[in-house]
Backbone as JSON Lines, residues from 0, in Angstrom:
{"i":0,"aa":"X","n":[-232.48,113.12,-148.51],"ca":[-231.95,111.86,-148.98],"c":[-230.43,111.93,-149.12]}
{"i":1,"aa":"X","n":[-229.93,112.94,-149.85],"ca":[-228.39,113.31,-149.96],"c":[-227.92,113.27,-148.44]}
{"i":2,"aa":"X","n":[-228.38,113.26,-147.04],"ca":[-227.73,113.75,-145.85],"c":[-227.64,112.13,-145.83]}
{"i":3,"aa":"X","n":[-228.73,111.39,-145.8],"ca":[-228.71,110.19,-145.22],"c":[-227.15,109.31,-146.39]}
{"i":4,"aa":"X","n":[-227.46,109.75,-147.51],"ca":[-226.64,108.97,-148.04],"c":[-225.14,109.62,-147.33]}
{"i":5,"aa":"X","n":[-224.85,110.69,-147.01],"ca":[-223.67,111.28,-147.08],"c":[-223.28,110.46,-145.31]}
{"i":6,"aa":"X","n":[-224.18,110.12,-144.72],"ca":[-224.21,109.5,-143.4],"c":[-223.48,107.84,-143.9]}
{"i":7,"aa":"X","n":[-223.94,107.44,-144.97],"ca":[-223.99,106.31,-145.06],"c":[-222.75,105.85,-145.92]}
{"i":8,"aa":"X","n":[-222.36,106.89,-146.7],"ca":[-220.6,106.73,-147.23],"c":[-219.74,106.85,-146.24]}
{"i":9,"aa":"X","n":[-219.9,107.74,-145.49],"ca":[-218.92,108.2,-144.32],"c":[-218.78,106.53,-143.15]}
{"i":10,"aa":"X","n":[-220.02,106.17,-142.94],"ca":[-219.51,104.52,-142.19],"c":[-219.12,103.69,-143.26]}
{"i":11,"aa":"X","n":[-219.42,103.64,-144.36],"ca":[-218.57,103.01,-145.33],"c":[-217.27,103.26,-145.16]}
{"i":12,"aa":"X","n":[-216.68,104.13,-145.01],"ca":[-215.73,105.06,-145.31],"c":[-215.21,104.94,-146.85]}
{"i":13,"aa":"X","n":[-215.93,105.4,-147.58],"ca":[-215.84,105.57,-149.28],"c":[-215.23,107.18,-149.18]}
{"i":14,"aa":"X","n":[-214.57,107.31,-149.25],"ca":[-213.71,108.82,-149.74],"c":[-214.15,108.92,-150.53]}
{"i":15,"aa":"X","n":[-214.47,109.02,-152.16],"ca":[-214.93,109.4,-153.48],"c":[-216.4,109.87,-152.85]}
{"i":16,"aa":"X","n":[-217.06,108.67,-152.12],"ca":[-218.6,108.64,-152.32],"c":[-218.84,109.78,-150.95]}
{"i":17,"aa":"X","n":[-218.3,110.32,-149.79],"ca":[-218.42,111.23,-149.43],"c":[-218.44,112.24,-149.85]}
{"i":18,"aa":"X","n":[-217.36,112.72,-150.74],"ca":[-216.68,113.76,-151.4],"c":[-217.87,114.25,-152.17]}
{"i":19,"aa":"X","n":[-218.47,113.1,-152.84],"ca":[-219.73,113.69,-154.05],"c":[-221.01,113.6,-152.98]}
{"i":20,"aa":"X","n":[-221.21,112.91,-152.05],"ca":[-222.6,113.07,-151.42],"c":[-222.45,114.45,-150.51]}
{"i":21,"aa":"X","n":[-221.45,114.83,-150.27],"ca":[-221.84,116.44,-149.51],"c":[-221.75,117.5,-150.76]}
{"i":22,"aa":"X","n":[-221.04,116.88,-151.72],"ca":[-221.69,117.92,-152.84],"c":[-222.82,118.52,-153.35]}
{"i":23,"aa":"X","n":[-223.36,116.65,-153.68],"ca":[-225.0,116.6,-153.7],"c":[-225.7,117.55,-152.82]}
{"i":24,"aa":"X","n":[-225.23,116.99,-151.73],"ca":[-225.96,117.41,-150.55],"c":[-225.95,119.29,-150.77]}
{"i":25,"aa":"X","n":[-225.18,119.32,-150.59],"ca":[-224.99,121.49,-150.91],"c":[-225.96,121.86,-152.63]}
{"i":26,"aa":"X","n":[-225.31,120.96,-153.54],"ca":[-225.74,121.15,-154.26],"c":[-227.85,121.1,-154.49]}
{"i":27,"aa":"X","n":[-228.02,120.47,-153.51],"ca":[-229.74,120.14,-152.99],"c":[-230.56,121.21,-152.08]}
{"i":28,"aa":"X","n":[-229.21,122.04,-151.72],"ca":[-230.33,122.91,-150.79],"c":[-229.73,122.27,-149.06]}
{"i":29,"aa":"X","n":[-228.91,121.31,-149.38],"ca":[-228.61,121.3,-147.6],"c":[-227.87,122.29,-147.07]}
{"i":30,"aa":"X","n":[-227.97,123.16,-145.84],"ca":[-227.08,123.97,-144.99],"c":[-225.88,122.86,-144.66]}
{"i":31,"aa":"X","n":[-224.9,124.19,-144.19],"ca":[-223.77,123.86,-143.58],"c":[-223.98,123.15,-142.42]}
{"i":32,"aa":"X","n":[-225.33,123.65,-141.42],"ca":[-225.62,123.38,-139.85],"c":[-226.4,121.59,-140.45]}
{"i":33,"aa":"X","n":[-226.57,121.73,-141.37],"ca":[-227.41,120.12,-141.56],"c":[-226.31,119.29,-141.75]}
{"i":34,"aa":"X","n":[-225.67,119.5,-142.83],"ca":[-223.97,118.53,-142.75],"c":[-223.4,118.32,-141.56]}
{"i":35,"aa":"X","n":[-223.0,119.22,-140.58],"ca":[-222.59,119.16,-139.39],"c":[-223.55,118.34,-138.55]}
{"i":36,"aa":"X","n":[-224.85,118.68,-138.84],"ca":[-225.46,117.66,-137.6],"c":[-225.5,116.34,-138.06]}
{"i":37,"aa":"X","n":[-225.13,115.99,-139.77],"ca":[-225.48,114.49,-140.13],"c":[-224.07,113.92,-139.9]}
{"i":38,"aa":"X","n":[-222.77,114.69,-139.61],"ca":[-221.52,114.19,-139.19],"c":[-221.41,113.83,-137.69]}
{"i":39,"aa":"X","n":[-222.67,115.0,-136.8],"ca":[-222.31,114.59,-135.39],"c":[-223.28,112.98,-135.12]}
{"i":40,"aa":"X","n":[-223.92,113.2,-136.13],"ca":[-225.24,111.51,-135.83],"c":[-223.87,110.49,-136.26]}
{"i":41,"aa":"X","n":[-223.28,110.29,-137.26],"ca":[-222.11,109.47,-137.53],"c":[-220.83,109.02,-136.63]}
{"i":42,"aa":"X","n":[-220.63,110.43,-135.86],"ca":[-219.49,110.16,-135.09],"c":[-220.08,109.88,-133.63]}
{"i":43,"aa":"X","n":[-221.65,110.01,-133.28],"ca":[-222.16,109.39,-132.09],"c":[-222.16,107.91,-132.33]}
{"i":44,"aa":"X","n":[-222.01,107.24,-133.72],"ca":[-222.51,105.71,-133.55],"c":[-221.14,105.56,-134.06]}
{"i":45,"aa":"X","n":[-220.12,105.96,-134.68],"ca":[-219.17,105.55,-135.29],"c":[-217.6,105.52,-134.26]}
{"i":46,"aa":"X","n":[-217.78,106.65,-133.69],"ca":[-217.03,106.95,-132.5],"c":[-215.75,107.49,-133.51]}
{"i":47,"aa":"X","n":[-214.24,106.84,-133.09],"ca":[-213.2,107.61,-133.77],"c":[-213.47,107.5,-135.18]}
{"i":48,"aa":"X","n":[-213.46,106.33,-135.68],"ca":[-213.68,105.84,-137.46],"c":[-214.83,107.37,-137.84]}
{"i":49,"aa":"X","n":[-215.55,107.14,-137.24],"ca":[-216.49,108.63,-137.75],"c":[-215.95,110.41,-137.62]}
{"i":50,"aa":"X","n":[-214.76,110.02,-136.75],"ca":[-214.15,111.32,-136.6],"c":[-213.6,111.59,-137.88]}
{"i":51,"aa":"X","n":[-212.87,110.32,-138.15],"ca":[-211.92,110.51,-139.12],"c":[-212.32,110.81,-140.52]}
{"i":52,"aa":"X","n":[-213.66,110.03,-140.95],"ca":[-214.12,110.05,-142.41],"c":[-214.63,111.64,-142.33]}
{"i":53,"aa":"X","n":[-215.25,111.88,-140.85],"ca":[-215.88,113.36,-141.24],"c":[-215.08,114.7,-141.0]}
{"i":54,"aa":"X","n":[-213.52,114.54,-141.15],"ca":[-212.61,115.23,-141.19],"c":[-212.49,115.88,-142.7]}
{"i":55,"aa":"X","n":[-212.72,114.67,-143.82],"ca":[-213.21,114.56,-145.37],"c":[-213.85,115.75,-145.39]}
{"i":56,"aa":"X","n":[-215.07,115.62,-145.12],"ca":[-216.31,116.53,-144.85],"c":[-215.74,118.06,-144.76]}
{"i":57,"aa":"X","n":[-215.49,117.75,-143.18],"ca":[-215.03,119.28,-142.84],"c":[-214.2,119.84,-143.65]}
{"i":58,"aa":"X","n":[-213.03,119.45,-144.01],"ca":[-211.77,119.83,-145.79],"c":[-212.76,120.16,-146.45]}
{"i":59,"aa":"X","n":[-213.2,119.5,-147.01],"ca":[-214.27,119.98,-148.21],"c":[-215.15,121.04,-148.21]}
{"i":60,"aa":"X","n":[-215.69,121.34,-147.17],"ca":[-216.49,122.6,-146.65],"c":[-215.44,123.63,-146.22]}
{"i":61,"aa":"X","n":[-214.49,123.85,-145.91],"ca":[-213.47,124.37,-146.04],"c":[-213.15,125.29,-147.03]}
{"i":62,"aa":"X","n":[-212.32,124.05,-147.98],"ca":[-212.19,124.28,-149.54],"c":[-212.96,124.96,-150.4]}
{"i":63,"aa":"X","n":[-214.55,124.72,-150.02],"ca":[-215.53,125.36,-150.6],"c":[-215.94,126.61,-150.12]}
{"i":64,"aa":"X","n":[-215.54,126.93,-149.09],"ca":[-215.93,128.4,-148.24],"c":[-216.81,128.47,-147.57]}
{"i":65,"aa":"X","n":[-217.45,127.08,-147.69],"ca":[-218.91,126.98,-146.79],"c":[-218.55,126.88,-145.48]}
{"i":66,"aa":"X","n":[-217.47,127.01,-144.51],"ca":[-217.57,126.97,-143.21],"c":[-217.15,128.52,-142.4]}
């Protein structure tokens, strides 16, 4: 549920609400390889706008050491 939502801030493009749904999301038991594949489903329908919000993403997994 956390992936879908973290899919679903990112076409929002809510910065805050990404930021805490891949938290969730880690914080739930999601892998790194599951974030990445719920950013590549986003940037297949979102095209650049999805590059960009899931740039967020990638920083954050970063920051966190998870990549």
């Amino acid at each position: 549920k956390r992936l879908m939502a973290l899919a679903l801030a990112l076409g929002a493009g809510c910065r805050n609400c990404i930021l805490a749904q891949t938290k969730n999301a880690l914080d739930n038991g999601a892998t790194k390889e599951e974030i990445l594949e719920t950013l590549s489903v986003v940037v297949g329908m979102r095209g650049t706008t999805g590059v960009a919000e899931s740039l967020r993403v990638i920083q954050l997994l970063d920051e966190l050491g998870e990549l």
